[in-house]
VONU-712679 format. One record per residue (C-alpha): residue in three letters; x, y, z. Coordinates in steps of 0.001 Angstrom, whole numbers, padded with zeros to 6 digits, always signed. Layout:
N
ALAXYZ...
# end
This chain:
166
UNK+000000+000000+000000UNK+001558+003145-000847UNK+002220+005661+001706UNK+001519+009464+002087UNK+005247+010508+001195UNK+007329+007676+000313UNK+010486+008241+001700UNK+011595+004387+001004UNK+010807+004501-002760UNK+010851+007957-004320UNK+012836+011159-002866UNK+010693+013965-002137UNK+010750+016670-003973UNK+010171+019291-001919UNK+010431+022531-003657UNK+007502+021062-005699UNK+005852+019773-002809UNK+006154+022902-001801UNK+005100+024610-004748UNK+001897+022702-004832UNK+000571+023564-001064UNK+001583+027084-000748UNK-000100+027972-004486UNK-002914+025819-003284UNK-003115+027616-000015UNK-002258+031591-001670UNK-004987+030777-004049UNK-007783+029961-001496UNK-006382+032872+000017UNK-006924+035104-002349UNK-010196+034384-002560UNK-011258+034740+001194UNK-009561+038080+001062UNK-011259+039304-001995UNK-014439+038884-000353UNK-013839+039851+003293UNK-015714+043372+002785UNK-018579+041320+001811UNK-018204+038801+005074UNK-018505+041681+006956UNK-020704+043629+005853UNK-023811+041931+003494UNK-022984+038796+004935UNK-023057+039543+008612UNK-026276+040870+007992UNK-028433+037911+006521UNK-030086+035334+008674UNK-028446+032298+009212UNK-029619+028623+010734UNK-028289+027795+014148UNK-025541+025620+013376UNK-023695+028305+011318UNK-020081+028137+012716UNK-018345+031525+014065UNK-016401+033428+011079UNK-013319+032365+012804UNK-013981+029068+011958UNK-013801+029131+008561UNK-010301+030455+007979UNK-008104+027606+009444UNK-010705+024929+008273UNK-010325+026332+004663UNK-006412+026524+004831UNK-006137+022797+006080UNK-008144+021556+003399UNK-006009+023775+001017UNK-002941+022442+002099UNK-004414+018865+001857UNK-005243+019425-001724UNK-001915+021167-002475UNK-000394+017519-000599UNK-002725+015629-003105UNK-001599+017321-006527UNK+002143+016750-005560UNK+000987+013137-004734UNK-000653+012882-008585UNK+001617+015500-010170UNK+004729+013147-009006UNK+003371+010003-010054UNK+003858+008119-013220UNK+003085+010147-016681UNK-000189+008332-017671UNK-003834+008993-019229UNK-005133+008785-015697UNK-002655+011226-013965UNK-003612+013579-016806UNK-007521+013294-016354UNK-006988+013588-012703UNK-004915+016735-012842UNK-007733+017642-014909UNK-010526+016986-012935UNK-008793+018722-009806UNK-007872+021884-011421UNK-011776+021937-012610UNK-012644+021514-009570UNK-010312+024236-008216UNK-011946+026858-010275UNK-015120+025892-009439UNK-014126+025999-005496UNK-012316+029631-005955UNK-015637+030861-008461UNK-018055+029862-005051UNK-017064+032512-003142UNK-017497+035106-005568UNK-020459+033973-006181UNK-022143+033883-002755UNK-020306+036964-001670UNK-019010+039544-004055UNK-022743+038796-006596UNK-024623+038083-003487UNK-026121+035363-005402UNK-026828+032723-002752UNK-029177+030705-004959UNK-026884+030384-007658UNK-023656+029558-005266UNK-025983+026749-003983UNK-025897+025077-007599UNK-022736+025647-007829UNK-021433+024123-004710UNK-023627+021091-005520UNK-021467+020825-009191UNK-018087+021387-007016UNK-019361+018502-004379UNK-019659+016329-007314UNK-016533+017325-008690UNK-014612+016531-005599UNK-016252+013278-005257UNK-015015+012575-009156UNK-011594+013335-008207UNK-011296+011528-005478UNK-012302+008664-006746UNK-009839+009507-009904UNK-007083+010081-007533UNK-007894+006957-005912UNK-007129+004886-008908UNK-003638+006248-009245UNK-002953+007331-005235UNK-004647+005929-002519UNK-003644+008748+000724UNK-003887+011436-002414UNK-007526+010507-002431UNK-008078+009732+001282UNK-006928+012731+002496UNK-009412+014753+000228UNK-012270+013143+002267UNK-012147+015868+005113UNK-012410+018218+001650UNK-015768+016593+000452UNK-016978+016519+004070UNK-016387+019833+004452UNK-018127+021113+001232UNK-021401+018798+002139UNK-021493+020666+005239UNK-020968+023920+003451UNK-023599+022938+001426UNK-026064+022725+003547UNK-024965+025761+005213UNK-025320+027819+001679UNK-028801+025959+000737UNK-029843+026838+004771UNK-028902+030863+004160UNK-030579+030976+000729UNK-033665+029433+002228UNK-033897+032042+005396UNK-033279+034826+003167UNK-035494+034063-000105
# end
């Protein structure tokens, strides 16, 4: 069974490795900053359902699951050149997009309606790569499961706001 990092079999590459989580985690980033105006102002002021999390939550959940994902693409990015490594790297930068177009979405268009269709097509999208990375990496898909977890709950969080405030 192959490991997270193999230290045994292949030599890390770490300046990739590294490559991969910190432009995983800058570009998540990016996006939370872009939109913090909106967090605090036209989101703070809809009505939300009781098991909405503080704001301060969402930060370090977000950049743990970034830096999983960034952990992930080195895991496919290093592996063998084949078909499925490229339709995986596919699928995960689609996915990517998708994930970084969300919070625009919800909070720069204040469209929560639409964001709730599109986190449905990213939830499926994560649950396509994982099971992509899964046929190539086994820990490169595992450790995306807090990821899909995550975006179910978020889900239901953005379908539970659009709801209260329709």
């Amino acid at each position: 069974m192959d490991t997270i990092l193999d230290f045994q079999k292949n030599k890390i590459n770490w300046l990739k490795l590294l490559i991969c989580v910190l432009g995983i985690v800058l570009l998540g980033s990016i996006s939370g900053l872009a939109n913090i105006g909106n967090i605090q102002t036209w989101y703070a002021g809809l009505e939300k359902p009781s098991f909405n999390p503080p704001n301060s939550v969402f930060g370090p959940v977000w950049t743990a699951l970034y830096a999983l994902m960034g952990v992930s693409l080195y895991l496919i990015w290093q592996s063998p050149k084949t078909a499925q490594r490229t339709k995986s790297l596919k699928i995960f930068f689609v996915q990517l997009v998708l994930n970084f177009c969300w919070s625009f979405i919800f909070f720069y268009f204040h469209l929560p309606g639409f964001a709730a269709i599109e986190i449905l097509i990213l939830w499926g999208m994560i649950l396509w790569m994982i099971l992509s990375f899964h046929k190539i990496n086994h820990w490169a898909a595992y450790i995306q499961i807090p990821y899909l977890l995550w975006v179910s709950f978020a889900s239901v969080l953005n379908i539970s706001i659009w709801w209260l405030n329709s």
